[in-house]
PDB file of N, CA, C, O and CB in Angstrom:
ATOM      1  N   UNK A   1      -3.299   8.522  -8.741  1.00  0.00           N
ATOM      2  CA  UNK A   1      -4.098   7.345  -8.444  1.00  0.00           C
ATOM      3  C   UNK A   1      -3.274   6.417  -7.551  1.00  0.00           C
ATOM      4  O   UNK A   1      -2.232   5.936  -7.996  1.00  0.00           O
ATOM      5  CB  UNK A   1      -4.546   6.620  -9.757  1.00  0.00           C
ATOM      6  N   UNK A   2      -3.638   6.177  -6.470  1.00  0.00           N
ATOM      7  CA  UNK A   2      -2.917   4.957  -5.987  1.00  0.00           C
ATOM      8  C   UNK A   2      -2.701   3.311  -6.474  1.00  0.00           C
ATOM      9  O   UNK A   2      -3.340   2.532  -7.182  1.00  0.00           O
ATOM     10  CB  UNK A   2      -3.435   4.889  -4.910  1.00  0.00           C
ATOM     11  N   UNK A   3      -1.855   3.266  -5.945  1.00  0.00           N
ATOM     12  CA  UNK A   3      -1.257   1.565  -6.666  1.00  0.00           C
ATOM     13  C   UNK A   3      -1.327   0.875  -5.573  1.00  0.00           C
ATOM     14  O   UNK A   3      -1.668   1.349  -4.489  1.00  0.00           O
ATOM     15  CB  UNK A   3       0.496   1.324  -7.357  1.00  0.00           C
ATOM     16  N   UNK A   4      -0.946  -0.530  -5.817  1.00  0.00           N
ATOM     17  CA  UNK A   4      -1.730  -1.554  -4.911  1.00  0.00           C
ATOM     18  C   UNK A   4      -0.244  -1.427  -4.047  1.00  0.00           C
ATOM     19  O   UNK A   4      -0.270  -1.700  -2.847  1.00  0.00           O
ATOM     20  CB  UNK A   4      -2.396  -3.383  -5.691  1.00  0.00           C
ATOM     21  N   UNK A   5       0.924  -1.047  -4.623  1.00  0.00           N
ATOM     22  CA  UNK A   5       1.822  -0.815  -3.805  1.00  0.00           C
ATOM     23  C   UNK A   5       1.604   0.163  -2.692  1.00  0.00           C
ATOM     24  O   UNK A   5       1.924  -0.312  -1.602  1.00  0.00           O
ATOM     25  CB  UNK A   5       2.765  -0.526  -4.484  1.00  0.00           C
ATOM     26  N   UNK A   6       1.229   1.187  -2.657  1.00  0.00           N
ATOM     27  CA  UNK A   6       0.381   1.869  -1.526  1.00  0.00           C
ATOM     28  C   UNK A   6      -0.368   1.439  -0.538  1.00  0.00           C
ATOM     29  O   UNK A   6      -0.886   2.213   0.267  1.00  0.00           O
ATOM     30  CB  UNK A   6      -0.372   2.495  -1.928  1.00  0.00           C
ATOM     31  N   UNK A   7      -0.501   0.179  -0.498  1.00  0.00           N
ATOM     32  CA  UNK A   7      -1.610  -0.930   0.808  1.00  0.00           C
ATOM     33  C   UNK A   7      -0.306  -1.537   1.842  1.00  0.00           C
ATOM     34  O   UNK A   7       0.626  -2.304   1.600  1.00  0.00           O
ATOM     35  CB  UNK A   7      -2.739  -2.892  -0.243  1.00  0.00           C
ATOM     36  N   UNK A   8      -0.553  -1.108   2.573  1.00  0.00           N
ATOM     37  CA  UNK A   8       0.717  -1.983   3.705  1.00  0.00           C
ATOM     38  C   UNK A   8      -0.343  -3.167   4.391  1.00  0.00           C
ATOM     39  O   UNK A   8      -1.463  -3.003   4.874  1.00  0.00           O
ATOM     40  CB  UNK A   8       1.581  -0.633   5.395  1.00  0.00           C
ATOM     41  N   UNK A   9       0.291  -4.142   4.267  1.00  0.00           N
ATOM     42  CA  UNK A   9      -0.745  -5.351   4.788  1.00  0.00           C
ATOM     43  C   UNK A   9      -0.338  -5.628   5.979  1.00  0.00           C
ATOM     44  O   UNK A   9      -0.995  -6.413   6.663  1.00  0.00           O
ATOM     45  CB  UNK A   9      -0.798  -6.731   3.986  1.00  0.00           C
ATOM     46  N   UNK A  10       1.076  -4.916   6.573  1.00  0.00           N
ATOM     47  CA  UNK A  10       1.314  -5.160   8.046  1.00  0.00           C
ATOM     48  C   UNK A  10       1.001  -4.590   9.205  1.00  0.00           C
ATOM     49  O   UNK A  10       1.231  -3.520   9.769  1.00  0.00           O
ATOM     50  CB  UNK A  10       2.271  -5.177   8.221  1.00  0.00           C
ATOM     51  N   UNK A  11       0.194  -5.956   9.504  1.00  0.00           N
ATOM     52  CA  UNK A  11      -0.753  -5.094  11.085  1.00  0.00           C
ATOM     53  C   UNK A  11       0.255  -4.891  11.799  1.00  0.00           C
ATOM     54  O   UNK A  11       1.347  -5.458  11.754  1.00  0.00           O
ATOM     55  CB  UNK A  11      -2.007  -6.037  12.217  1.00  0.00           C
ATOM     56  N   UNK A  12      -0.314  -3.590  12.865  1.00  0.00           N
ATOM     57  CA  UNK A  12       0.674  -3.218  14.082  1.00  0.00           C
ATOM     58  C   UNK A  12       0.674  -4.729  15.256  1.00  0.00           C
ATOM     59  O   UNK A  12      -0.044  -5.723  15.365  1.00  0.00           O
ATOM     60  CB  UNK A  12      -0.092  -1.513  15.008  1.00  0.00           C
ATOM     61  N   UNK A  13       1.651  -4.308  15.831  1.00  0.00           N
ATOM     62  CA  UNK A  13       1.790  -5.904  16.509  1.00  0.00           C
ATOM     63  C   UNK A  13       1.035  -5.776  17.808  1.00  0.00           C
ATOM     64  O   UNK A  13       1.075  -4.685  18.377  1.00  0.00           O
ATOM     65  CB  UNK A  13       3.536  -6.477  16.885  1.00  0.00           C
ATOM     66  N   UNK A  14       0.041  -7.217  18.578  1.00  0.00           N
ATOM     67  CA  UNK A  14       0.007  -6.957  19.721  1.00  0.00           C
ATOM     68  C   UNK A  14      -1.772  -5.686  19.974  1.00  0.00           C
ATOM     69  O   UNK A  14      -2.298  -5.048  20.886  1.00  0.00           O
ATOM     70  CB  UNK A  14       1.758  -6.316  19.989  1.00  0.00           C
ATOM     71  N   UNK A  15      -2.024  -5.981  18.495  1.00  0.00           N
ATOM     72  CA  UNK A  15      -3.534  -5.070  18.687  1.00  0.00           C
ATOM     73  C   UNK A  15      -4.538  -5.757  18.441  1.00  0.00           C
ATOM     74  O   UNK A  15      -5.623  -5.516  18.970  1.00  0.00           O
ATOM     75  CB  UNK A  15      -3.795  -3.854  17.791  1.00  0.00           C
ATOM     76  N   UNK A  16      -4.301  -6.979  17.380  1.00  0.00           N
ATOM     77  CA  UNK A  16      -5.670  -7.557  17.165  1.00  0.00           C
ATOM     78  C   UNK A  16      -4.850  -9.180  17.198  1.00  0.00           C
ATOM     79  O   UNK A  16      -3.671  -9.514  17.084  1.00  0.00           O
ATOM     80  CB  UNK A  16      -6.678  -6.930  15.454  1.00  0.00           C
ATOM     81  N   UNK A  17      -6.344 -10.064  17.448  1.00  0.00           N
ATOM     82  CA  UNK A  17      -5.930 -11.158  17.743  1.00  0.00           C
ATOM     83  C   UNK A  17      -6.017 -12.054  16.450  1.00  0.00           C
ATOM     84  O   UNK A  17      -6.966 -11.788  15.712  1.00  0.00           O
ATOM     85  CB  UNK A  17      -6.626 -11.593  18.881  1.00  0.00           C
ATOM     86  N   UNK A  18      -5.204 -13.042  16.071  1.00  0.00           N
ATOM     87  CA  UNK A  18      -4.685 -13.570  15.108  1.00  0.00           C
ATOM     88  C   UNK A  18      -5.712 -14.128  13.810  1.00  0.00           C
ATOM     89  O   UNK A  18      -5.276 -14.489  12.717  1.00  0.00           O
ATOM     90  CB  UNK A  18      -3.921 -14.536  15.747  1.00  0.00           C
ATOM     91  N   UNK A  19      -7.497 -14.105  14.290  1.00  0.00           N
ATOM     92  CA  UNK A  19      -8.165 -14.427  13.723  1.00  0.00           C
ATOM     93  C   UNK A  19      -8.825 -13.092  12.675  1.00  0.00           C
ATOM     94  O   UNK A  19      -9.400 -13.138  11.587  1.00  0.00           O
ATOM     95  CB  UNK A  19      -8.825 -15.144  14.610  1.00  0.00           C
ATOM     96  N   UNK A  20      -8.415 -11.869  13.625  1.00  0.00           N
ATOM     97  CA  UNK A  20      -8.879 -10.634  13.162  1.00  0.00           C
ATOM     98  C   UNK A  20      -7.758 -10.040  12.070  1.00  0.00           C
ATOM     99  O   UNK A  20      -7.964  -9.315  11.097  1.00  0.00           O
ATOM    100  CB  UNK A  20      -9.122  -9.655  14.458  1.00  0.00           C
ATOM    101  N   UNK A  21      -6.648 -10.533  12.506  1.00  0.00           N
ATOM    102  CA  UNK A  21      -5.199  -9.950  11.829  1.00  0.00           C
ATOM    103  C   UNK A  21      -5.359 -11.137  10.289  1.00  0.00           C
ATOM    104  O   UNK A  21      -4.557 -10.854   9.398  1.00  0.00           O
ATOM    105  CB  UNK A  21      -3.297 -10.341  13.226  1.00  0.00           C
ATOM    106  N   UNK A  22      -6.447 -12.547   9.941  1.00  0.00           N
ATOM    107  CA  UNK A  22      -6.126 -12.616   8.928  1.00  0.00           C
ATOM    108  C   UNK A  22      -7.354 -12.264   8.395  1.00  0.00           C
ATOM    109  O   UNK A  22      -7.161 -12.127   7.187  1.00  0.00           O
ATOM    110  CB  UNK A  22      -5.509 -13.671   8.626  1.00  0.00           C
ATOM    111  N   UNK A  23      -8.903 -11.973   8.745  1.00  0.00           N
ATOM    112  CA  UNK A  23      -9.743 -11.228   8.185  1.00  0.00           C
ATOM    113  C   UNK A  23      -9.401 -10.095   7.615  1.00  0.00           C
ATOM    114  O   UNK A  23      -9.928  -9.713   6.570  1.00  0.00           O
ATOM    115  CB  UNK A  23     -10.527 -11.028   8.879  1.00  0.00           C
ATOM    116  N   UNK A  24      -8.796  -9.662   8.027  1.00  0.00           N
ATOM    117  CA  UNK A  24      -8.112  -8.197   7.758  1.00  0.00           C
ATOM    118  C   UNK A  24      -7.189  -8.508   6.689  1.00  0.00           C
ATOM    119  O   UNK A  24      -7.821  -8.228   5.671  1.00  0.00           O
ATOM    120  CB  UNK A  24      -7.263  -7.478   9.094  1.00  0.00           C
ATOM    121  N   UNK A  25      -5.801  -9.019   6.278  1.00  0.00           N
ATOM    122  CA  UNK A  25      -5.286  -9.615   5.659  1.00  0.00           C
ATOM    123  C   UNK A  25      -6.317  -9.620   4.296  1.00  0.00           C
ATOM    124  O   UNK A  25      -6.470  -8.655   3.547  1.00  0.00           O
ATOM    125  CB  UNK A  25      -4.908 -10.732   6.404  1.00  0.00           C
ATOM    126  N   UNK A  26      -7.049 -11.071   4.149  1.00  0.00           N
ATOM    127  CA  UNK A  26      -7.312 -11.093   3.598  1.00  0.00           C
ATOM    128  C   UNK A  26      -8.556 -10.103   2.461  1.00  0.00           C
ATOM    129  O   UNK A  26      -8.846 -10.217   1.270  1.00  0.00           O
ATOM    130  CB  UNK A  26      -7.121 -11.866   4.068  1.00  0.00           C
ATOM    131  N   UNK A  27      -8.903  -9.403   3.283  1.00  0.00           N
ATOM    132  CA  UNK A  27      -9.814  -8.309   2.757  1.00  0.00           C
ATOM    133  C   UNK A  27      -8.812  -7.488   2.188  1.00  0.00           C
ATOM    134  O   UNK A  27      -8.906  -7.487   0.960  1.00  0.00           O
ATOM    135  CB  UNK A  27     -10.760  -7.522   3.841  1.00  0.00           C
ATOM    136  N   UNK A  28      -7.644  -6.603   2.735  1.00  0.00           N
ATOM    137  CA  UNK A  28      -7.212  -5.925   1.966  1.00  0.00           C
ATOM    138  C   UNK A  28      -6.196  -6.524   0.591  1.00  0.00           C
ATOM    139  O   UNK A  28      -5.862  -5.978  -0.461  1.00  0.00           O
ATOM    140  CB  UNK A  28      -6.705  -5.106   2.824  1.00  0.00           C
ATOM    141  N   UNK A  29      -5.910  -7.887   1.164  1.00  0.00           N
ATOM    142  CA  UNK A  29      -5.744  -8.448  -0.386  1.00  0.00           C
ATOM    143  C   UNK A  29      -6.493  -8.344  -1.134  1.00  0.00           C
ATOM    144  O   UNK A  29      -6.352  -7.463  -1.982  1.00  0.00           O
ATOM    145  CB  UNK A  29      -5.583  -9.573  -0.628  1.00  0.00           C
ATOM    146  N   UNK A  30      -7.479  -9.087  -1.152  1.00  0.00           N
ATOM    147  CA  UNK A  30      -8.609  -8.501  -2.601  1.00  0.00           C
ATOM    148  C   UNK A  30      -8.956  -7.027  -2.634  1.00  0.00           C
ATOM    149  O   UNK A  30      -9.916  -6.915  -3.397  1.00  0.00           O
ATOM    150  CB  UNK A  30     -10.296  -9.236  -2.555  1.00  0.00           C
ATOM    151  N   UNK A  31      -8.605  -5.841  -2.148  1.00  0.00           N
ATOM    152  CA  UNK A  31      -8.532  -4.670  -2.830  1.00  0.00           C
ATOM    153  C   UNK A  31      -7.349  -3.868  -3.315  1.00  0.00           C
ATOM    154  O   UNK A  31      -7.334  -2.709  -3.730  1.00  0.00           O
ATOM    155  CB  UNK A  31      -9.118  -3.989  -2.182  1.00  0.00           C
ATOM    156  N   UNK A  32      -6.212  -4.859  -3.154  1.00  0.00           N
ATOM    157  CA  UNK A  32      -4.868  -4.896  -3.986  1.00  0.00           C
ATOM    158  C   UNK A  32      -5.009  -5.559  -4.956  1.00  0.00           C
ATOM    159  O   UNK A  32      -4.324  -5.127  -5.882  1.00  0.00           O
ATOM    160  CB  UNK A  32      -3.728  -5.385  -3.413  1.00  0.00           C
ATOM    161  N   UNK A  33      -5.866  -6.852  -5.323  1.00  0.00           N
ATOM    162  CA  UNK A  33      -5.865  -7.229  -6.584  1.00  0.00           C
ATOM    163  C   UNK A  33      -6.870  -6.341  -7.426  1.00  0.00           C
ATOM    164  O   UNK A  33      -6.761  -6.291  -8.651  1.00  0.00           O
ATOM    165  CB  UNK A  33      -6.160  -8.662  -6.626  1.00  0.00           C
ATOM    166  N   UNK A  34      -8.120  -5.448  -6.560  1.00  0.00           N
ATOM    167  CA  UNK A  34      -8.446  -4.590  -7.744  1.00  0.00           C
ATOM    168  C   UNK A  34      -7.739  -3.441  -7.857  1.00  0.00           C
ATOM    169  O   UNK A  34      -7.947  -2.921  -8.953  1.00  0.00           O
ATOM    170  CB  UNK A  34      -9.751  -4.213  -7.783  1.00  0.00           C
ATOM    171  N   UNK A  35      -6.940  -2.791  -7.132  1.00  0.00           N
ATOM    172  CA  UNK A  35      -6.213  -1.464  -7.868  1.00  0.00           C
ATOM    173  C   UNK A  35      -5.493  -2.545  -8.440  1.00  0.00           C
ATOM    174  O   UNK A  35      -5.175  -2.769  -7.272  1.00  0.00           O
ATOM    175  CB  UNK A  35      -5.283  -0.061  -6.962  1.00  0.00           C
ATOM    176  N   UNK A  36      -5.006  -3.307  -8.995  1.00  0.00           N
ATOM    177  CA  UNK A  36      -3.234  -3.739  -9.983  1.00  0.00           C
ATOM    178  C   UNK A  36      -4.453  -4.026 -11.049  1.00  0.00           C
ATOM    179  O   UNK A  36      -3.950  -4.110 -12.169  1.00  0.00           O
ATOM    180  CB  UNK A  36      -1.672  -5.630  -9.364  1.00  0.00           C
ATOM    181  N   UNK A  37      -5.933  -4.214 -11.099  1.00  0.00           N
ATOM    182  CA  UNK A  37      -6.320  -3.708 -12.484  1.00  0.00           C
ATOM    183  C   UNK A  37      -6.968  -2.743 -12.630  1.00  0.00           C
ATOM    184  O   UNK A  37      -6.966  -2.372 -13.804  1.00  0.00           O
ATOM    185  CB  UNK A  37      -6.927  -4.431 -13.165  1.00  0.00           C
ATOM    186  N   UNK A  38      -7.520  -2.161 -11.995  1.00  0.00           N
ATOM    187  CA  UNK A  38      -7.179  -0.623 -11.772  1.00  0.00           C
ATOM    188  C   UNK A  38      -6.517  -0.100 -12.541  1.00  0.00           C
ATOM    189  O   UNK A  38      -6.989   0.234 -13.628  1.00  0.00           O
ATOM    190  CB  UNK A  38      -6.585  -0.272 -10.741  1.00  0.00           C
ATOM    191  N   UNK A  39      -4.889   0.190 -12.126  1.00  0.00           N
ATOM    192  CA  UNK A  39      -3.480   0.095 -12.631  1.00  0.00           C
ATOM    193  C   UNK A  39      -3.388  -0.038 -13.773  1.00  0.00           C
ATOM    194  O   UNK A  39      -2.827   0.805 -14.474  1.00  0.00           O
ATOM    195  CB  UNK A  39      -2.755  -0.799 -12.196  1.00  0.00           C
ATOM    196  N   UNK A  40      -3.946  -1.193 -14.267  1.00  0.00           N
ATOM    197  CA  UNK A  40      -3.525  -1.664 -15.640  1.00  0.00           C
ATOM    198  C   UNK A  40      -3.815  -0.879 -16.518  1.00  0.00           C
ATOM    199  O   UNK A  40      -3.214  -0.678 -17.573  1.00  0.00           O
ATOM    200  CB  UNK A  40      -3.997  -2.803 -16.057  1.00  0.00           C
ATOM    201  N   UNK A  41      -5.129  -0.200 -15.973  1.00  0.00           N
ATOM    202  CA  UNK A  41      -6.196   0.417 -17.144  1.00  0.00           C
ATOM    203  C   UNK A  41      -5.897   2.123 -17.469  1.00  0.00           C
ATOM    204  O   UNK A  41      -6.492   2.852 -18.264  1.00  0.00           O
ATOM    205  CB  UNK A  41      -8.010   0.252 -16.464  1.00  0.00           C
ATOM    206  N   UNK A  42      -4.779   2.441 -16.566  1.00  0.00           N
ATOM    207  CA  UNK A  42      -4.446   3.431 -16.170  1.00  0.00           C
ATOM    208  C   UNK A  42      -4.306   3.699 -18.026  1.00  0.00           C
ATOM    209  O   UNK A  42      -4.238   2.762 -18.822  1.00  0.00           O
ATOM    210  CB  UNK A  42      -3.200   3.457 -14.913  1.00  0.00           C
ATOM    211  N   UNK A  43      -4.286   5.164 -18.420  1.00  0.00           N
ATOM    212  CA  UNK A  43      -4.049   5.273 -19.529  1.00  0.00           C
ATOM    213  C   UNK A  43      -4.454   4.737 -21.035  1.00  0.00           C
ATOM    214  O   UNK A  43      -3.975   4.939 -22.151  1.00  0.00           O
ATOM    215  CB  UNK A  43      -3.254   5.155 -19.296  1.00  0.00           C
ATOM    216  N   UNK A  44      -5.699   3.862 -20.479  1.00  0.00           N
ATOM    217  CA  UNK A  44      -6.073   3.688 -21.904  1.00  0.00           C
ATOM    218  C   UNK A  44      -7.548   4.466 -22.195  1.00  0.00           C
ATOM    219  O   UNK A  44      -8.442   4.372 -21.354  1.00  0.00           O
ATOM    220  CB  UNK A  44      -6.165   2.006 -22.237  1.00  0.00           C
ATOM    221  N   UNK A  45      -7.704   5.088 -23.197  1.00  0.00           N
ATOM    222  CA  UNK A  45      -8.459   6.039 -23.581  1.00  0.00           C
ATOM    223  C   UNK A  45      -8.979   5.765 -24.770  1.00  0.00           C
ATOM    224  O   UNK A  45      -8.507   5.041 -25.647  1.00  0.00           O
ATOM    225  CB  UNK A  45      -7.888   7.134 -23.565  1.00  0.00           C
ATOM    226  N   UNK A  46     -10.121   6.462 -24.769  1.00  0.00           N
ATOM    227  CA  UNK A  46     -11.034   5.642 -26.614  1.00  0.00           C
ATOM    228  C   UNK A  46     -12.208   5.877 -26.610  1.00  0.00           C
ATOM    229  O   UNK A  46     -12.833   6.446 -25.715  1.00  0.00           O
ATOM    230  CB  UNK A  46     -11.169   3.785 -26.978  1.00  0.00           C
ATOM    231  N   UNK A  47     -12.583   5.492 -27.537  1.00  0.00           N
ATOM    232  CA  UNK A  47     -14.798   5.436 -27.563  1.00  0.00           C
ATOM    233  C   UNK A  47     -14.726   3.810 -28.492  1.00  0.00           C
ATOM    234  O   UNK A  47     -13.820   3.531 -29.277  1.00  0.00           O
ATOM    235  CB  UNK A  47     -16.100   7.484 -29.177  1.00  0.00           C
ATOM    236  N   UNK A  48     -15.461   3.243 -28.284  1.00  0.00           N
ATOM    237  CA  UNK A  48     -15.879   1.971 -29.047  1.00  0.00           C
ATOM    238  C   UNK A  48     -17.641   2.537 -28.498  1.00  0.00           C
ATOM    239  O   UNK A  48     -18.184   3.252 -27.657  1.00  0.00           O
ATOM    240  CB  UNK A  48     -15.009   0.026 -28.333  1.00  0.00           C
ATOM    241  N   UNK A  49     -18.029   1.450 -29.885  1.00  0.00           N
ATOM    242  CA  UNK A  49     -19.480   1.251 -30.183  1.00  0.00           C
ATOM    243  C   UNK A  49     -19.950   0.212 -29.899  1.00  0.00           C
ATOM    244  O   UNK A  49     -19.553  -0.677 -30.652  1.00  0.00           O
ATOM    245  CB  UNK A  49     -19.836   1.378 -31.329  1.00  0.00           C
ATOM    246  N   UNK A  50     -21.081  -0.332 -28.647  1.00  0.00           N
ATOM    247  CA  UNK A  50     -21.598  -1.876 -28.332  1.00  0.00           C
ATOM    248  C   UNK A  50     -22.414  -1.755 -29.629  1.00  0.00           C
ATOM    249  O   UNK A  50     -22.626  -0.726 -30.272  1.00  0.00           O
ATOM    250  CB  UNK A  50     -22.596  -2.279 -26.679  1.00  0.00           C
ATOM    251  N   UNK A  51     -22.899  -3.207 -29.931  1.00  0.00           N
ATOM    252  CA  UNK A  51     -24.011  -3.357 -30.609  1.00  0.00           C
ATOM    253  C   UNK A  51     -25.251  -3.159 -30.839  1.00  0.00           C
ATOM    254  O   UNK A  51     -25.914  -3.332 -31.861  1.00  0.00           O
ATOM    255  CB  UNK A  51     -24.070  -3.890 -30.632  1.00  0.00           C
ATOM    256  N   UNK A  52     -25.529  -2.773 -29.794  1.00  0.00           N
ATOM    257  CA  UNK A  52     -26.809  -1.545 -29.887  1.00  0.00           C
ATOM    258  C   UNK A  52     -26.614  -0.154 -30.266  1.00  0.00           C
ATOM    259  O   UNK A  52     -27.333   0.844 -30.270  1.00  0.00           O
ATOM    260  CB  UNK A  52     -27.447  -1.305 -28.559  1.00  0.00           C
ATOM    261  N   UNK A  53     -25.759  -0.335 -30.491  1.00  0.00           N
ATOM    262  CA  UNK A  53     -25.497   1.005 -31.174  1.00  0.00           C
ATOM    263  C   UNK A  53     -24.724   2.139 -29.938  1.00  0.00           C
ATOM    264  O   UNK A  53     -24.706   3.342 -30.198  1.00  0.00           O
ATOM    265  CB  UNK A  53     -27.183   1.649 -31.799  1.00  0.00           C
ATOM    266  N   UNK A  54     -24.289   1.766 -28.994  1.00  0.00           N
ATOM    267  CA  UNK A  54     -24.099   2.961 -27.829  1.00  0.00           C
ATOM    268  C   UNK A  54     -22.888   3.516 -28.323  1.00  0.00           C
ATOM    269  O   UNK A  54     -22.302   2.863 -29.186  1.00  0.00           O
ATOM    270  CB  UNK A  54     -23.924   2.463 -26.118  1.00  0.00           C
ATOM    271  N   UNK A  55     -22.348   4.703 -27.907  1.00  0.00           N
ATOM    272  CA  UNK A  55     -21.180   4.889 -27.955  1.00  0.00           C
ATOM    273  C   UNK A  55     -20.271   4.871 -26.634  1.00  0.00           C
ATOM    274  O   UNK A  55     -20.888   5.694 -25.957  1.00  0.00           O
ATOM    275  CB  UNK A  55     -21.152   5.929 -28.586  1.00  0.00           C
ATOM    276  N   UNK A  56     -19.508   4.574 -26.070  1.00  0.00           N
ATOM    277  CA  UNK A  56     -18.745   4.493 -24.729  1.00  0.00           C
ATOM    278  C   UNK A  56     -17.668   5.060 -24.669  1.00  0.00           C
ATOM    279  O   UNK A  56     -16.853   4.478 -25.386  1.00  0.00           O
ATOM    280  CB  UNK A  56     -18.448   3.326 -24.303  1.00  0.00           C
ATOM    281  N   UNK A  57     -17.017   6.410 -23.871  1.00  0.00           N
ATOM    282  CA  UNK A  57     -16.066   6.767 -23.902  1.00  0.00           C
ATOM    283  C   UNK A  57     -14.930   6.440 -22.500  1.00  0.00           C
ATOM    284  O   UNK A  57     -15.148   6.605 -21.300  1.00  0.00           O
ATOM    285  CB  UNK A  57     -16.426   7.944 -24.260  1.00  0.00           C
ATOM    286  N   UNK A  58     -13.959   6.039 -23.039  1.00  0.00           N
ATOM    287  CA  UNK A  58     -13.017   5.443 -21.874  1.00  0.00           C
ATOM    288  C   UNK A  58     -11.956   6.543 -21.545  1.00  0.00           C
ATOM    289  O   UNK A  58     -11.315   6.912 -22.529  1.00  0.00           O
ATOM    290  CB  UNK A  58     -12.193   3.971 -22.363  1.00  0.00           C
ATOM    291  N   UNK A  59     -11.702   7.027 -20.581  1.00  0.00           N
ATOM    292  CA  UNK A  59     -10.510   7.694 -19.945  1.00  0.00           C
ATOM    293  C   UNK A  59      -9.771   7.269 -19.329  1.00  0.00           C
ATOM    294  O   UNK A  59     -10.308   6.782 -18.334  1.00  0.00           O
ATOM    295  CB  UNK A  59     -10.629   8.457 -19.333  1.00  0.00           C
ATOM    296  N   UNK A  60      -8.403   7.111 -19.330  1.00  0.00           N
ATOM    297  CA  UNK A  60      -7.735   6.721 -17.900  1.00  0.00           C
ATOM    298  C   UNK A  60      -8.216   5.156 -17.732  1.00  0.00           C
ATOM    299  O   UNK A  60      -7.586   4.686 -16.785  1.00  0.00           O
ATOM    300  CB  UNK A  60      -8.362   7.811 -16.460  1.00  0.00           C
ATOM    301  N   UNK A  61      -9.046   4.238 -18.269  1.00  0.00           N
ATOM    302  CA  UNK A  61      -8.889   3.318 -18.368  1.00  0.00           C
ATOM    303  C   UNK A  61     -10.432   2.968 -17.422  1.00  0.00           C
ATOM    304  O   UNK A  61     -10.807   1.911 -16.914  1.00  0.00           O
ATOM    305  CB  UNK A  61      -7.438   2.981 -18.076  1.00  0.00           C
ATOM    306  N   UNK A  62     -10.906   3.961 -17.446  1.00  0.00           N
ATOM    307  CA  UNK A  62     -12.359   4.232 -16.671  1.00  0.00           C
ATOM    308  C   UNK A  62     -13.234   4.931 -17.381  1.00  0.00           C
ATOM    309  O   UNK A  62     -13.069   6.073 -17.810  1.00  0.00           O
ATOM    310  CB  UNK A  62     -12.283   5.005 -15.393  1.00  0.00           C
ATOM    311  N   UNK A  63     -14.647   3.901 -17.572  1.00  0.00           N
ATOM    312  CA  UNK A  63     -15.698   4.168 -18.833  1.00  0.00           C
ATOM    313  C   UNK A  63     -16.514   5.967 -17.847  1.00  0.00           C
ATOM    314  O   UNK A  63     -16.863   6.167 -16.683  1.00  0.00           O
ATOM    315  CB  UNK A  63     -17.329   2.144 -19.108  1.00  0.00           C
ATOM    316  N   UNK A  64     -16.493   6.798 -19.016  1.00  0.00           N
ATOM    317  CA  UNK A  64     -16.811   8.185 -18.318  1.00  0.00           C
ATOM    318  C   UNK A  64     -18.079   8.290 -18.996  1.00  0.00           C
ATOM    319  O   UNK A  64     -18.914   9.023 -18.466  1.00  0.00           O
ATOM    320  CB  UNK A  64     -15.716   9.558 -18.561  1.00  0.00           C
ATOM    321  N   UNK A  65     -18.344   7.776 -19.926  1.00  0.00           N
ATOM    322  CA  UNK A  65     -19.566   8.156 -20.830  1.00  0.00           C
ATOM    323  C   UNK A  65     -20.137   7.518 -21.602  1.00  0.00           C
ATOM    324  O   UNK A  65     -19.546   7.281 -22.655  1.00  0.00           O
ATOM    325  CB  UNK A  65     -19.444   8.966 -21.507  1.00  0.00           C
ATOM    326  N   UNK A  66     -22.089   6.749 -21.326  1.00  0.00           N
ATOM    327  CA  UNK A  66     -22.251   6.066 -22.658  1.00  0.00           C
ATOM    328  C   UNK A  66     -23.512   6.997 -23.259  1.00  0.00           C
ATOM    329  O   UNK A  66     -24.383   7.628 -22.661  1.00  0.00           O
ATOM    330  CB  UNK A  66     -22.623   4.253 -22.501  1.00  0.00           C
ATOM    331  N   UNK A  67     -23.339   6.880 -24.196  1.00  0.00           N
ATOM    332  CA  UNK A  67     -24.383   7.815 -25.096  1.00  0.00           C
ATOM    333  C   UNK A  67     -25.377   6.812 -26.281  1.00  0.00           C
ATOM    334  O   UNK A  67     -26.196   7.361 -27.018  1.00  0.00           O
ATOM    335  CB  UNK A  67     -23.268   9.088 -26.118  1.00  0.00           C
TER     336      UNK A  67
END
Protein backbone atom coordinates (compact mmCIF):
# COMPACT_ATOMS: atom_id res chain seq x y z
CA UNK A 1 0.00 0.00 0.00
CA UNK A 2 1.48 3.27 -0.48
CA UNK A 3 2.22 5.90 2.23
CA UNK A 4 1.81 9.48 2.05
CA UNK A 5 5.60 9.35 2.12
CA UNK A 6 5.46 8.12 -1.48
CA UNK A 7 3.88 11.71 -2.83
CA UNK A 8 6.80 14.02 -3.85
CA UNK A 9 5.21 17.50 -3.74
CA UNK A 10 8.22 18.91 -5.71
CA UNK A 11 7.29 20.34 -8.97
CA UNK A 12 9.92 20.15 -11.72
CA UNK A 13 11.28 23.67 -12.06
CA UNK A 14 10.48 26.16 -14.85
CA UNK A 15 7.18 24.04 -16.17
CA UNK A 16 4.27 25.48 -14.59
CA UNK A 17 3.59 28.91 -13.52
CA UNK A 18 3.47 29.73 -9.82
CA UNK A 19 -0.36 29.83 -9.59
CA UNK A 20 -0.55 26.25 -11.12
CA UNK A 21 2.56 24.98 -9.00
CA UNK A 22 0.29 25.90 -5.77
CA UNK A 23 -3.07 24.35 -7.13
CA UNK A 24 -1.17 21.49 -7.56
CA UNK A 25 0.53 21.69 -4.17
CA UNK A 26 -2.27 21.99 -2.58
CA UNK A 27 -4.39 19.16 -4.08
CA UNK A 28 -1.82 16.68 -3.56
CA UNK A 29 -1.65 17.73 0.03
CA UNK A 30 -5.04 16.72 0.80
CA UNK A 31 -4.38 13.26 -0.73
CA UNK A 32 -1.39 12.87 1.66
CA UNK A 33 -3.56 13.65 4.46
CA UNK A 34 -5.88 10.80 3.26
CA UNK A 35 -3.30 7.99 2.76
CA UNK A 36 -1.61 8.93 6.60
CA UNK A 37 -5.29 7.71 7.48
CA UNK A 38 -5.32 5.37 5.19
CA UNK A 39 -2.04 4.30 6.92
CA UNK A 40 -3.36 4.37 10.14
CA UNK A 41 -5.97 1.84 9.43
CA UNK A 42 -3.51 -0.33 7.92
CA UNK A 43 -3.91 -3.58 9.95
CA UNK A 44 -6.84 -3.33 11.86
CA UNK A 45 -9.19 -6.19 11.27
CA UNK A 46 -12.64 -7.30 12.97
CA UNK A 47 -16.48 -7.55 12.45
CA UNK A 48 -18.57 -5.24 14.83
CA UNK A 49 -22.41 -5.14 14.75
CA UNK A 50 -24.32 -1.49 13.89
CA UNK A 51 -27.56 -1.29 15.53
CA UNK A 52 -29.62 -2.50 13.09
CA UNK A 53 -28.37 -5.36 13.46
CA UNK A 54 -25.65 -5.45 10.37
CA UNK A 55 -22.64 -7.22 10.67
CA UNK A 56 -19.40 -5.32 9.12
CA UNK A 57 -16.24 -6.93 8.40
CA UNK A 58 -12.98 -4.81 8.48
CA UNK A 59 -9.63 -5.85 6.82
CA UNK A 60 -6.56 -4.03 6.62
CA UNK A 61 -8.37 -1.27 8.12
CA UNK A 62 -10.89 -1.22 5.05
CA UNK A 63 -14.71 -2.19 5.61
CA UNK A 64 -14.88 -5.45 2.96
CA UNK A 65 -18.26 -6.62 3.99
CA UNK A 66 -21.71 -5.67 5.44
CA UNK A 67 -24.18 -8.37 5.84
Amino acid sequence: MATSNDIDLTPPENTLDRQSIRYLHENFSRIKLLLDVLTDGAGVNGTFTTTDGKTVTVVNGIITEIV
